[in-house]
DRENVO-424723 format. One record per atom (N, C-alpha, C): residue in three letters; x, y, z. Coordinates in steps of 0.05 Angstrom, whole numbers, plus 5000, padded with zeros to 4 digits. Atoms other than C-alpha are relative to their C-alpha. Layout:
ALAXYZ
...
***
This chain:
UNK502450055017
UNK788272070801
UNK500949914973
UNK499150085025
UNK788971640740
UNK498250224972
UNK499849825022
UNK788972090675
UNK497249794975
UNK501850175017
UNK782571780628
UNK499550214976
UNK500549825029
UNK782272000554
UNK496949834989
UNK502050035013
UNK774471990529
UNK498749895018
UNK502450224974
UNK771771680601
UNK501349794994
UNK500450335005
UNK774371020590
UNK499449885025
UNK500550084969
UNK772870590641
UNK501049724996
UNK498650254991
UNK777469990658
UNK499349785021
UNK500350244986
UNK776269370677
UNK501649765007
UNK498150174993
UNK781368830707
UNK498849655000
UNK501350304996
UNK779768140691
UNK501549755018
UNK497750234986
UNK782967780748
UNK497950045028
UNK501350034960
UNK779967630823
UNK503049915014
UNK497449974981
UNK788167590841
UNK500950185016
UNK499249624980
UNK789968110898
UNK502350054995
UNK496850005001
UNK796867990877
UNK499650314971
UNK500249825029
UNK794468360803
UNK498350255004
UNK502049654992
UNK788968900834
UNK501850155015
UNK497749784993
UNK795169190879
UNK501649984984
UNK497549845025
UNK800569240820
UNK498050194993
UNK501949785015
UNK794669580787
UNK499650155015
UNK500049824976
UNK792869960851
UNK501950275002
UNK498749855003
UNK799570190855
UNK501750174985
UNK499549815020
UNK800370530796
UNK498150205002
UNK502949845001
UNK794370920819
UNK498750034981
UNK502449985019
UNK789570690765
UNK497949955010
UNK503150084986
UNK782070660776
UNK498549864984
UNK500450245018
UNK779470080759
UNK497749815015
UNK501850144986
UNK773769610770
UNK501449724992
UNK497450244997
UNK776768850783
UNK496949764997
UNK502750215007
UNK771468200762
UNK502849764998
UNK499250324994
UNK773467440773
UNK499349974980
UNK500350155022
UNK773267040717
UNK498849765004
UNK502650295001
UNK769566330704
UNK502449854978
UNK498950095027
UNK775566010647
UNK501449765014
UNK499250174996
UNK777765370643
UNK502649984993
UNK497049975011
UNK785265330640
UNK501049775005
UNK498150215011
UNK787164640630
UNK500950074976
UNK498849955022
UNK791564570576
UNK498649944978
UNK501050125016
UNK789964390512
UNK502649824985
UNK497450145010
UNK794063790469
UNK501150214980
UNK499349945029
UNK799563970422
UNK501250305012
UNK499649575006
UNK799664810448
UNK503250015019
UNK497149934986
UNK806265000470
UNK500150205025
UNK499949794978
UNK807365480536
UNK498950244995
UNK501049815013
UNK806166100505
UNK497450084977
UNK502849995015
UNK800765950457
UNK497149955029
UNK502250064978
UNK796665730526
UNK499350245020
UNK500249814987
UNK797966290563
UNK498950244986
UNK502049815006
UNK795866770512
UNK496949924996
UNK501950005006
UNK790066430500
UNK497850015023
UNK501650044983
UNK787666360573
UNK498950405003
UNK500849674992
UNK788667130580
UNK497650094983
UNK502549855014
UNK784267260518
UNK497549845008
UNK502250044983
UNK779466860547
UNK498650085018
UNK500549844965
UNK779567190611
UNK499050304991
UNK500849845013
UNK778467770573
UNK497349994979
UNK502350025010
UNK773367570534
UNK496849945005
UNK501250094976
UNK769667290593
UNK498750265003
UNK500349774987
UNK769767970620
UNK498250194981
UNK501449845023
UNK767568330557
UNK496649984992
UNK502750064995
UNK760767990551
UNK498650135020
UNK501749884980
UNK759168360614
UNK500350425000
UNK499249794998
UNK762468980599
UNK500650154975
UNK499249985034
UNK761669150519
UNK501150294996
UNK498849745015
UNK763569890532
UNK502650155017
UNK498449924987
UNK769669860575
UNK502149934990
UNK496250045018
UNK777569740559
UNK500149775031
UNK499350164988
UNK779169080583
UNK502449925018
UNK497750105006
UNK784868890613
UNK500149665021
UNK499750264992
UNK787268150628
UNK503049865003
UNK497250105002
UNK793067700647
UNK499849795014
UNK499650224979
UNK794767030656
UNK502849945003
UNK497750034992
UNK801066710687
UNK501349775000
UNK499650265007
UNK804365990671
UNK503150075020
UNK498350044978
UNK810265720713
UNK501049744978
UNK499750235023
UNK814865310658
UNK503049945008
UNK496950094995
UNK820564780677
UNK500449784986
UNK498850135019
UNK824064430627
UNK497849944978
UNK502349985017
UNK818664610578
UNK496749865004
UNK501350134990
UNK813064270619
UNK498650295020
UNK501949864979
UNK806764730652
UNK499850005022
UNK500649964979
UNK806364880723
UNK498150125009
UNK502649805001
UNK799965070736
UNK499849995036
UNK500649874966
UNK796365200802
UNK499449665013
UNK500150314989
UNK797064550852
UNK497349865009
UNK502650084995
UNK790564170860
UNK500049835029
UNK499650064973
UNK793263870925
UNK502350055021
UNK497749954995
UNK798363970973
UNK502049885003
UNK498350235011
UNK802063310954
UNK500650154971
UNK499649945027
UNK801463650888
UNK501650315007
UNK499049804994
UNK804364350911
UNK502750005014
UNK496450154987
UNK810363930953
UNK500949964979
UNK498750125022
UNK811863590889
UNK501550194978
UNK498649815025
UNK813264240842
UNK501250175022
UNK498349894985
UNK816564590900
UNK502749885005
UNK498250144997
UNK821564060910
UNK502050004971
UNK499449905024
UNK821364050834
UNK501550204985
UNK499549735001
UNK822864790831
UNK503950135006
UNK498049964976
UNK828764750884
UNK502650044985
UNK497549995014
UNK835764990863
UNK499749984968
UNK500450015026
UNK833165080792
UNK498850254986
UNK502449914999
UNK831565540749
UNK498749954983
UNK502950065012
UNK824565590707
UNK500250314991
UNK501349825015
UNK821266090665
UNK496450135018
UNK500849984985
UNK815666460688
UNK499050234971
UNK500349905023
UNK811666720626
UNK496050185007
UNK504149814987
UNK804367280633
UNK500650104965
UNK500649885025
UNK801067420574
UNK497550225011
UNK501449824987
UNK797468080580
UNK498350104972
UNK502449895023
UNK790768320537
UNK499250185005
UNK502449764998
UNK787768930526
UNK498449984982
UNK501750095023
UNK781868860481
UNK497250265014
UNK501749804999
UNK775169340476
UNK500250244992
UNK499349725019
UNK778469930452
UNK501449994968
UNK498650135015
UNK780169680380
UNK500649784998
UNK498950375000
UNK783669030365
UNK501649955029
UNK499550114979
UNK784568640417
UNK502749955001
UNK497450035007
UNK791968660431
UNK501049785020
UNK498750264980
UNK796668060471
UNK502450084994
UNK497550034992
UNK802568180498
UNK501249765020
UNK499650214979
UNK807567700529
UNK502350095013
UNK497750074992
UNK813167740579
UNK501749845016
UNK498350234985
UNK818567290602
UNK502050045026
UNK497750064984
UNK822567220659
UNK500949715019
UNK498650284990
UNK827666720686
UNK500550005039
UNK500249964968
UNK827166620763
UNK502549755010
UNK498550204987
UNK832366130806
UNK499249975022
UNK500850034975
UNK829365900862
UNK502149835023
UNK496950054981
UNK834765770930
UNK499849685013
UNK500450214984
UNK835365200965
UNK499249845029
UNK502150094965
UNK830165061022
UNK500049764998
UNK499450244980
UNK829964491053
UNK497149865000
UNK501650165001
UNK825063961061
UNK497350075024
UNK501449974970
UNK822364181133
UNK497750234992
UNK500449735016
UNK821664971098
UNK497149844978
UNK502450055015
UNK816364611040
UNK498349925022
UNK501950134984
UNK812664251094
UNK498050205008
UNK501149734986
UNK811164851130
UNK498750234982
UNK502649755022
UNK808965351073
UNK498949934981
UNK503150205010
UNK804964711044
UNK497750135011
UNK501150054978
UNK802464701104
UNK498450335006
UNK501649674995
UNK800465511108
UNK497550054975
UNK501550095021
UNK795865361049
UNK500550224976
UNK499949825025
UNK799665971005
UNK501049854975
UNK499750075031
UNK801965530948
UNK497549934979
UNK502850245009
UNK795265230932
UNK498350114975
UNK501449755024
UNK792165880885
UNK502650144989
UNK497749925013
UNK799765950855
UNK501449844980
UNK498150235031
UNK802865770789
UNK501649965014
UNK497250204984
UNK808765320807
UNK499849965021
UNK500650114970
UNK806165330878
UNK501950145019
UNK498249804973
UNK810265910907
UNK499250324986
UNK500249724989
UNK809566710919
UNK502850095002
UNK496549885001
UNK816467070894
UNK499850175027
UNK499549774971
UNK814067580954
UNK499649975033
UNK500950054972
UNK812967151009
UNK502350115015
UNK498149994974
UNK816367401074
UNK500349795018
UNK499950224967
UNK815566791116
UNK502749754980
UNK498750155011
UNK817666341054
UNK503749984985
UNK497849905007
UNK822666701016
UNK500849894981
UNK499250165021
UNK823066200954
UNK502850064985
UNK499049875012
UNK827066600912
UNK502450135004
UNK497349844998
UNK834666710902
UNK500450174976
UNK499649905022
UNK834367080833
UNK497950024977
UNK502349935024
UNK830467380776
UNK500950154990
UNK498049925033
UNK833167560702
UNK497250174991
UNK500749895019
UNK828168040680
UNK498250105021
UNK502249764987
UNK821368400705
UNK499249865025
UNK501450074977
UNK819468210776
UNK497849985011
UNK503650055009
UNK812168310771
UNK499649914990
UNK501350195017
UNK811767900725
UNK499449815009
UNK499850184981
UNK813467430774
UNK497549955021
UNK503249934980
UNK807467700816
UNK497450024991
UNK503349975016
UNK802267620755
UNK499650214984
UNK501649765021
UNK802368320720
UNK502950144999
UNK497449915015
UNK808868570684
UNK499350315000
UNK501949775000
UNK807669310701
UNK501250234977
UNK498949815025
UNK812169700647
UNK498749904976
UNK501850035024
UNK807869250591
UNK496950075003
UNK502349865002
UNK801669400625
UNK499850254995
UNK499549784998
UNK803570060640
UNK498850194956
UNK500449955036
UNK804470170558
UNK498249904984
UNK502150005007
UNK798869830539
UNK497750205008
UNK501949804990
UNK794370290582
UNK500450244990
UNK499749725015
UNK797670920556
UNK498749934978
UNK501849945036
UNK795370730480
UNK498050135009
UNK502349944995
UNK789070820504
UNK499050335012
UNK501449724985
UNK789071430546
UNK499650035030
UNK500150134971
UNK789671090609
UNK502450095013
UNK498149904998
UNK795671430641
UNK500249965029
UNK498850064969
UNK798571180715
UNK501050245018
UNK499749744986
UNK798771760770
UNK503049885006
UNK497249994981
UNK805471400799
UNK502249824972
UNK498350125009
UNK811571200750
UNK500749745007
UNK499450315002
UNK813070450740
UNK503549985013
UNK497049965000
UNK820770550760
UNK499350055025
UNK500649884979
UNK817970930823
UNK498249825014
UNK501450184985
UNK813070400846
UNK501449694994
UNK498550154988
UNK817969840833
UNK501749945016
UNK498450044981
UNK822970060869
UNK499150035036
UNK501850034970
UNK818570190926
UNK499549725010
UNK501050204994
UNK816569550928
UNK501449764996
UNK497350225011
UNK822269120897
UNK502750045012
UNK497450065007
UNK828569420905
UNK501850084973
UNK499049945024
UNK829469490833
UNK497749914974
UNK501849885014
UNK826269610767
UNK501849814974
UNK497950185029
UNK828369140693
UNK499450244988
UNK499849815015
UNK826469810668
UNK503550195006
UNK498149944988
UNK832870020700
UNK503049874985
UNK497650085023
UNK836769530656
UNK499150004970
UNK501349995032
UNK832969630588
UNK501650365003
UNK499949765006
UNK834870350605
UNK503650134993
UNK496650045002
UNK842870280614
UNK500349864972
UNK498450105027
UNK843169810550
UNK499450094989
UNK500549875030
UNK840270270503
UNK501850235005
UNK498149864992
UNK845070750539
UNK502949974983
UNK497550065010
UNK850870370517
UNK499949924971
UNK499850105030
UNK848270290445
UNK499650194990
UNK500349655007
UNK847371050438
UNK503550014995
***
């Protein structure tokens, strides 16, 4: 049972199932709303200025409907050689940044909002992904399954059929839309407190935890 200081009542501004189970599995309770935001780019904004701004959007979206709840929001950008990867509008367009992708790696940047309880806060985190070297036949086929199509860069770090993914330099959820040690710590300010440890539901589910190397290098600087 998630721990709530003063009632709050949380709200998830995403309609991604990828971002209602990280949240899930931290056993928070939470009500989950789709959004309506336009996320073309705008000229001129750099990677990171776009992505926080879609999240506070998404957040702010949500807030209009929900003026006495604690928001939370996140969006997800897919960045190679400083150029946006957004979600593929076809699946000529979803072959093209997969191929793109291939033996390379990219950035992979979520900006995360909490807003309604005080100032609206934005967090961002980064991680570096390398994606392996599939083959031409391999894109056709998980074009062809229609999972790239509602995905930045046009792939799923957790597919089992696909398998994109030979490496990742930092938080692995992040990779999946919701960075769960910055959400995690945003929700505590608040009072919002996770029945299951972030360390304990990554490795369940990953393998491994970047809290796991944040926690060794401050080790070795002690």
């Amino acid at each position: 049972m998630t721990s709530l200081c003063g009632a709050t009542r949380l709200v998830l501004a995403s309609g991604s199932p990828r971002r209602r189970q990280l949240l899930t599995d931290l056993g928070i309770t939470f009500t989950a709303v789709s959004t309506d935001v336009d996320e073309r780019p705008v000229p001129s904004e750099n990677p990171e200025q776009m992505v926080r701004r879609l999240a506070a959007a998404k957040a702010q979206f949500v807030m209009a409907h929900y003026p006495d709840a604690a928001i939370l929001a996140a969006d997800t950008i897919v960045v190679l050689d400083g150029k946006v990867l957004g979600k593929p509008a076809s699946p000529q367009e979803a072959s093209a940044m997969l191929k793109a992708l291939r033996g390379r790696r990219h950035e992979v940047i979520t900006a995360v909002v909490l807003a309604g309880r005080g100032p609206l806060r934005v967090e961002v985190e980064r991680s570096t992904v390398l994606l392996r070297n599939y083959s031409a036949a391999e894109v056709a086929a998980y074009v062809a399954s229609g999972d790239p199509l509602d995905k930045a860069g046009a792939y799923a770090v957790q597919s089992r059929t696909f398998r994109p993914v030979a490496e990742v330099d930092g938080c692995y959820a992040n990779v999946m839309g919701l960075p769960l040690s910055l959400v995690a710590e945003l929700l505590c300010s608040i009072g919002v407190v996770p029945e299951y440890e972030v360390v304990e539901v990554c490795h369940q589910h990953f393998g491994r935890c970047c809290l796991d190397y944040r926690v060794a290098i401050g080790r070795e600087e002690i």
